[in-house]
C-alpha positions as CSV (number, residue, x, y, z in Angstrom):
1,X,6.7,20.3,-9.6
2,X,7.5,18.6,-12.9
3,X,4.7,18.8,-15.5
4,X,4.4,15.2,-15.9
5,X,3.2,14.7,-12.6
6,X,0.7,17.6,-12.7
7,X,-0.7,16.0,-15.5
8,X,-1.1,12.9,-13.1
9,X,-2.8,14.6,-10.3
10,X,-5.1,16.2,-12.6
11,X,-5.9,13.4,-14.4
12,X,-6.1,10.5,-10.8
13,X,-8.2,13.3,-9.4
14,X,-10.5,13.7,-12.1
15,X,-11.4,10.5,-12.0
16,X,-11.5,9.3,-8.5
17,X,-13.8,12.3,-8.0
18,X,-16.1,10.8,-10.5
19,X,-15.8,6.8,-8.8
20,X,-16.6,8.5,-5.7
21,X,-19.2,10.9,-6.0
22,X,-22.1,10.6,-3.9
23,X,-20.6,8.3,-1.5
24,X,-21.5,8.9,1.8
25,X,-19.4,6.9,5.1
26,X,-21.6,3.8,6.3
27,X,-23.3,3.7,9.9
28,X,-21.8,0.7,10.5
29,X,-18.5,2.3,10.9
30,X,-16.9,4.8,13.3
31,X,-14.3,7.2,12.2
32,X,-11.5,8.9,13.9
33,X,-10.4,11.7,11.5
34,X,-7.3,13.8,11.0
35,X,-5.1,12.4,13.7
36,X,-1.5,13.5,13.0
37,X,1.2,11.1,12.9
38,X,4.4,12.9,12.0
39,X,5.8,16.7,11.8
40,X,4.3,17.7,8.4
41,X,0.8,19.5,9.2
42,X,-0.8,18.3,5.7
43,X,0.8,15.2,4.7
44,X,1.1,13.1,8.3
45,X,-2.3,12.3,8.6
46,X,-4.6,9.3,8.9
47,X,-7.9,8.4,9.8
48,X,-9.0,5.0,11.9
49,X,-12.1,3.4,11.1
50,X,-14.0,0.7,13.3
51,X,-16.8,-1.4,13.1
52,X,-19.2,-0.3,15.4
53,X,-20.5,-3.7,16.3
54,X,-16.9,-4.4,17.9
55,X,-17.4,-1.7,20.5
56,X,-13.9,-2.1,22.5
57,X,-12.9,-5.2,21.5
58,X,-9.2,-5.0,20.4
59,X,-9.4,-6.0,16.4
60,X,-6.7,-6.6,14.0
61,X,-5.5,-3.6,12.1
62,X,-5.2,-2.6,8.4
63,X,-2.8,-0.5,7.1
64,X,-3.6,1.4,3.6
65,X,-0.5,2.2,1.5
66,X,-2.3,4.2,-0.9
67,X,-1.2,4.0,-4.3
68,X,-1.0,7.2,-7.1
69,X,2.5,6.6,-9.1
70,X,4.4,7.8,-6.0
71,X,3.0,11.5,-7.0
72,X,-0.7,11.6,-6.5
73,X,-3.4,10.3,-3.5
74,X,-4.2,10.8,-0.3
75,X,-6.3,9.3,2.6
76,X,-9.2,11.2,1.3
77,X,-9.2,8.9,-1.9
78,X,-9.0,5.7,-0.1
79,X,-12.1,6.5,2.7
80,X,-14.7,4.4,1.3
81,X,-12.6,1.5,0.4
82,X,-11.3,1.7,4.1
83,X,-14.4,1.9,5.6
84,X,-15.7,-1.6,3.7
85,X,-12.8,-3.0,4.9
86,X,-13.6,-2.1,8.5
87,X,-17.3,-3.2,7.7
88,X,-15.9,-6.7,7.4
89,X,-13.9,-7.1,11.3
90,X,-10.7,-5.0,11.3
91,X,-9.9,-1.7,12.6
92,X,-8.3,-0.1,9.6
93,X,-5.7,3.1,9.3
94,X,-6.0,5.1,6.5
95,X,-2.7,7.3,5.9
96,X,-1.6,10.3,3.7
97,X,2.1,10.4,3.1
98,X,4.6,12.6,1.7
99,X,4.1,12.9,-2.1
100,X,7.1,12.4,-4.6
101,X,8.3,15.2,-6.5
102,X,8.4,17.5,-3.6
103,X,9.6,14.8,-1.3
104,X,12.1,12.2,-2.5
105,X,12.4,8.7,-1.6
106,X,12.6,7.4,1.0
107,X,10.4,10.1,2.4
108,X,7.2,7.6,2.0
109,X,8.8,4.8,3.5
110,X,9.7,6.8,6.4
111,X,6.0,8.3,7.1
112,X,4.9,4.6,6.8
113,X,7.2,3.4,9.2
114,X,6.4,6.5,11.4
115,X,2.2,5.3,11.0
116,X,3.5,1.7,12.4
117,X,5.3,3.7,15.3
118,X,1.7,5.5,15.9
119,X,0.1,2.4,15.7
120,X,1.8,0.8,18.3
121,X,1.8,4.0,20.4
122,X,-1.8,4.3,20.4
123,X,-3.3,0.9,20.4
124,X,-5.1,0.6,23.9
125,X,-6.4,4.1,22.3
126,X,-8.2,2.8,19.5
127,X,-8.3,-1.3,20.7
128,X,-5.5,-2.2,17.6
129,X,-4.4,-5.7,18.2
130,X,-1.2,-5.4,17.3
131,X,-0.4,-9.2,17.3
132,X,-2.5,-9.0,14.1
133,X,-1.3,-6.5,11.4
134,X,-1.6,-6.4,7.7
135,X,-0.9,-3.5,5.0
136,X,-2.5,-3.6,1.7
137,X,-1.6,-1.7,-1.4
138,X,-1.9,-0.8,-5.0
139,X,-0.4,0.0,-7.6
140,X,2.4,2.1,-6.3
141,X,1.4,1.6,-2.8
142,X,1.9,-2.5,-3.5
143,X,5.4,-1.0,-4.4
144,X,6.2,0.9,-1.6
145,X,4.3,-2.2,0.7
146,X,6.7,-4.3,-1.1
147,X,9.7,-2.3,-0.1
148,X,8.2,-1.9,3.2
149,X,7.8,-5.5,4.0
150,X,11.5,-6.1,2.5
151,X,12.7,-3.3,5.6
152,X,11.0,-5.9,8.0
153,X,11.8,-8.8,6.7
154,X,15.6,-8.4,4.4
155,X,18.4,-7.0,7.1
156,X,20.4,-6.8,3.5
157,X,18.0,-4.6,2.1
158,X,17.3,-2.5,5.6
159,X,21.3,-2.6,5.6
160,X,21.5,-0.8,2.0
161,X,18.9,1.6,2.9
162,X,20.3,3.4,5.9
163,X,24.0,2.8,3.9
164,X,22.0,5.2,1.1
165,X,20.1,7.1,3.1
166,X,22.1,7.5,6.9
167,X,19.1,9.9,7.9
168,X,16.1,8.6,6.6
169,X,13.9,6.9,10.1
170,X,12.8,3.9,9.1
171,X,13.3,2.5,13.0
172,X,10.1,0.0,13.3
173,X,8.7,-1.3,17.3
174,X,10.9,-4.1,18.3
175,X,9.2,-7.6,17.4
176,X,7.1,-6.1,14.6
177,X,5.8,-8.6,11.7
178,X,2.8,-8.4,9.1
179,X,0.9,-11.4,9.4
180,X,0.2,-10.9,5.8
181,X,0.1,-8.5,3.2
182,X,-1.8,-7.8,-0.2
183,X,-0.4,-6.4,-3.1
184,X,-3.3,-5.1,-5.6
185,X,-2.4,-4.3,-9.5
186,X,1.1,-3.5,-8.3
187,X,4.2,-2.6,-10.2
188,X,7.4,-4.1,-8.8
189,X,10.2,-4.6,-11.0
190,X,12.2,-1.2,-11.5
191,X,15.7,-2.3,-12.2
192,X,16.3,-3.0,-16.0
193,X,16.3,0.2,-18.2
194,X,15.3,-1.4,-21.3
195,X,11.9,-3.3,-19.5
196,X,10.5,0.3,-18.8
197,X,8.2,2.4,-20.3
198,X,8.9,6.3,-20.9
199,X,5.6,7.1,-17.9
200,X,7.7,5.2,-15.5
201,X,11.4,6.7,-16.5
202,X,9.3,10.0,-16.0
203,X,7.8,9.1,-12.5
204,X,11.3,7.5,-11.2
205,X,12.9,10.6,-12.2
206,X,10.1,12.5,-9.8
207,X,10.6,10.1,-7.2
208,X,14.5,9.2,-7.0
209,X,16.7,12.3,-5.6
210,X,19.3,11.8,-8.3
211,X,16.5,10.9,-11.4
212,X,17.4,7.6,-11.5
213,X,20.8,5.9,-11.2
214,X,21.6,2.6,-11.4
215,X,22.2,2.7,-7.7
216,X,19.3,4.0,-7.0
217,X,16.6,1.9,-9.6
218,X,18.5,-1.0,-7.4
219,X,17.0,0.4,-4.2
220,X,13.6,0.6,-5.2
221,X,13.6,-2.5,-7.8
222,X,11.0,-4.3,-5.6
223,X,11.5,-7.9,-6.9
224,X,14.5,-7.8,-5.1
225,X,14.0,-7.7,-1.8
226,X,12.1,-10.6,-1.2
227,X,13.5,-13.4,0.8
228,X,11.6,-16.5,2.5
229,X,10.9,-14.1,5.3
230,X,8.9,-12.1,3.6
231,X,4.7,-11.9,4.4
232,X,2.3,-14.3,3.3
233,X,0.9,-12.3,0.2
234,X,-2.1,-12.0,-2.0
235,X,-1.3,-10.6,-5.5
236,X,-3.9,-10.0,-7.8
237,X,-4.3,-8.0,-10.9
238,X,-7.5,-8.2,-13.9
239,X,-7.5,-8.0,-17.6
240,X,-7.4,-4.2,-17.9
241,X,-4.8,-3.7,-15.8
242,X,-2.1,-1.6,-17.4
243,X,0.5,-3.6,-14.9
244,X,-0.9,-6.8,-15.2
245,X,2.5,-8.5,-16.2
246,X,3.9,-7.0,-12.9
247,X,1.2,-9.8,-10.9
248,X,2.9,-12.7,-12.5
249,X,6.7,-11.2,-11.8
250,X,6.4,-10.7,-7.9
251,X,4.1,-14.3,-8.3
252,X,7.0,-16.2,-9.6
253,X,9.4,-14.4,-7.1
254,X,7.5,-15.3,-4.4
255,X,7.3,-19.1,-5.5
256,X,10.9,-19.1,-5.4
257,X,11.2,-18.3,-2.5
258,X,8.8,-20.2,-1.0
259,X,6.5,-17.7,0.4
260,X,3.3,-18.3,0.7
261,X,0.7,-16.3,-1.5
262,X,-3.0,-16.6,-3.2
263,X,-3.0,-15.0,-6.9
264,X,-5.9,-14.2,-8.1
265,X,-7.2,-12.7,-12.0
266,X,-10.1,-10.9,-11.8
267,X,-12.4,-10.6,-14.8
268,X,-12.3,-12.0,-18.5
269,X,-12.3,-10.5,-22.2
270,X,-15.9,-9.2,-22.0
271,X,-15.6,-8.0,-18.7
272,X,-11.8,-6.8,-18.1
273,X,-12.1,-4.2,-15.4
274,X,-9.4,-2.1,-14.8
275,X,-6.6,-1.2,-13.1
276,X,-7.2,-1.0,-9.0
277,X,-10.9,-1.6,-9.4
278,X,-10.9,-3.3,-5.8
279,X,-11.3,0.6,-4.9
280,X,-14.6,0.9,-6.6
281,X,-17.3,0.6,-3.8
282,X,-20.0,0.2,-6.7
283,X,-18.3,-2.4,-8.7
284,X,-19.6,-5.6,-7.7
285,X,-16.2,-7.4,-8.5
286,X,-14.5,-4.9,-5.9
287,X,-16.7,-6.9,-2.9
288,X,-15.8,-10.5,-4.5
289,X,-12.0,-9.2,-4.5
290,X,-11.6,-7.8,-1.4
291,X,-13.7,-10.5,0.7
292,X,-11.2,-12.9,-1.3
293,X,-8.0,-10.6,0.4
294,X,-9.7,-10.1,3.7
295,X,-10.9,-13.9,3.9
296,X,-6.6,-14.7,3.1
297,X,-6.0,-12.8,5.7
298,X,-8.0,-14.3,8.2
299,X,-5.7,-17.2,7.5
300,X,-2.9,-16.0,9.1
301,X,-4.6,-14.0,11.9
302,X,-3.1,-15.1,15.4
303,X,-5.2,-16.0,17.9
């Protein structure tokens, strides 16, 4: 464990303990908790969450790539802003994944490929419509959905993966697409030395097996991967987001290559917010925000 990201965990915990507090899970939604996924007894976990009103009605699904600079988080963090997402029509699956510095990459994008393989596996279980999936992340989990849709999308980039990584199981169901994706206060270019800050050179040195070679800064430089194939996306960042730069970089990458996406900027100079508010069930511009994602989504849902 490298001090750094101690001091991460410590610090993320504190204060999602303190945005959460209180919180109890809404009536509205049923929950299916602890369901293991993968091999690891701790890590491959996820919960499902369902409005009840649907009853068996097979709804489109939500995947939550949690965010936490690829060190901290769990599905425990992320409950409440699931269950308002499932409060507004999709089934939604909630996921813990294997935490950089103890696991390196590409250990998270195997455990979210291995929750799309669940999925699949268990949708007449919990009525997923799996003509209809989307993933939403933040911060580092808009990386790592980033990376995730390239995998799906980039045979290139799939190609330099398993060239990198022969081992790592990133095999997906056959005919598997995100209708759409949204990529929350994300950060997404990792490739030039000289455009990071020391925080990230620290965390990519937690996260990358070697500490960071050029090779490998190539692999996870997110900007990258993108290609006209890639998922309809909504990118949005605030004021008081620390990575709000990184919203107009993936924006302009996506222009180019003509994939459709909605950027929005939440907030002003006397109200700035901060970085992944969305998460905040008591912050009033977390509902605007993510009926704005949710009501993009609905664009691309297939009937």
């Amino acid at each position: 464990m490298s001090e750094f990201s101690d001091m991460i965990r410590k610090m993320f915990g504190e204060g999602d303990a303190k945005r959460d507090a209180g919180l109890k899970s809404p009536r509205t939604v049923q929950r299916f908790n602890n369901i293991s996924y993968g091999s690891h007894p701790e890590w491959n976990l996820l919960d499902v969450y369902r409005p009840k009103k649907a009853k068996d009605n097979a709804l489109p699904v939500i995947a939550i790539i949690h965010g936490g600079a690829w060190v901290y988080g769990d599905k425990d963090v992320y409950q409440y802003y699931g269950m308002s997402l499932a409060e507004r029509g999709f089934a939604v699956v909630n996921f813990s994944y294997r935490l950089a510095p103890e696991f390196k990459f590409p250990t998270a994008l195997e455990d979210i490929c291995a929750v799309f393989r669940w999925i699949y596996e268990n949708a007449d279980t919990y009525h997923f419509d799996t003509d209809n999936l989307y993933a939403v992340g933040d911060s580092a989990g808009a990386h790592l959905t980033t990376l995730f849709s390239g995998i799906l999308t980039n045979p290139n980039y799939k190609k330099a993966l398993k060239e990198a990584f022969p081992k790592a199981k990133l095999t997906l169901p056959r005919g598997m697409h995100l209708n759409a994706v949204a990529l929350n206060c994300g950060k997404y270019d990792l490739g030039n030395d000289k455009d990071l800050d020391e925080n990230s050179k620290h965390l990519l040195k937690d996260l990358l097996p070697n500490g960071g070679t050029k090779a490998e800064r190539a692999l996870v430089n997110a900007v990258t991967v993108v290609t006209e194939k890639f998922p309809p996306s909504f990118v949005m960042t605030c004021p008081g987001d620390t990575m709000r730069e990184q919203a107009k970089v993936i924006a302009n990458v996506l222009n180019d290559n003509a994939v459709p996406f909605c950027y929005r900027y939440y907030g002003d100079k006397k109200n700035p917010l901060y970085h992944v508010f969305h998460c905040n069930m008591r912050q009033e511009e977390a509902d605007y925000c993510n009926d704005d994602e949710l009501l993009f989504f609905t664009e691309w849902l297939v009937e």
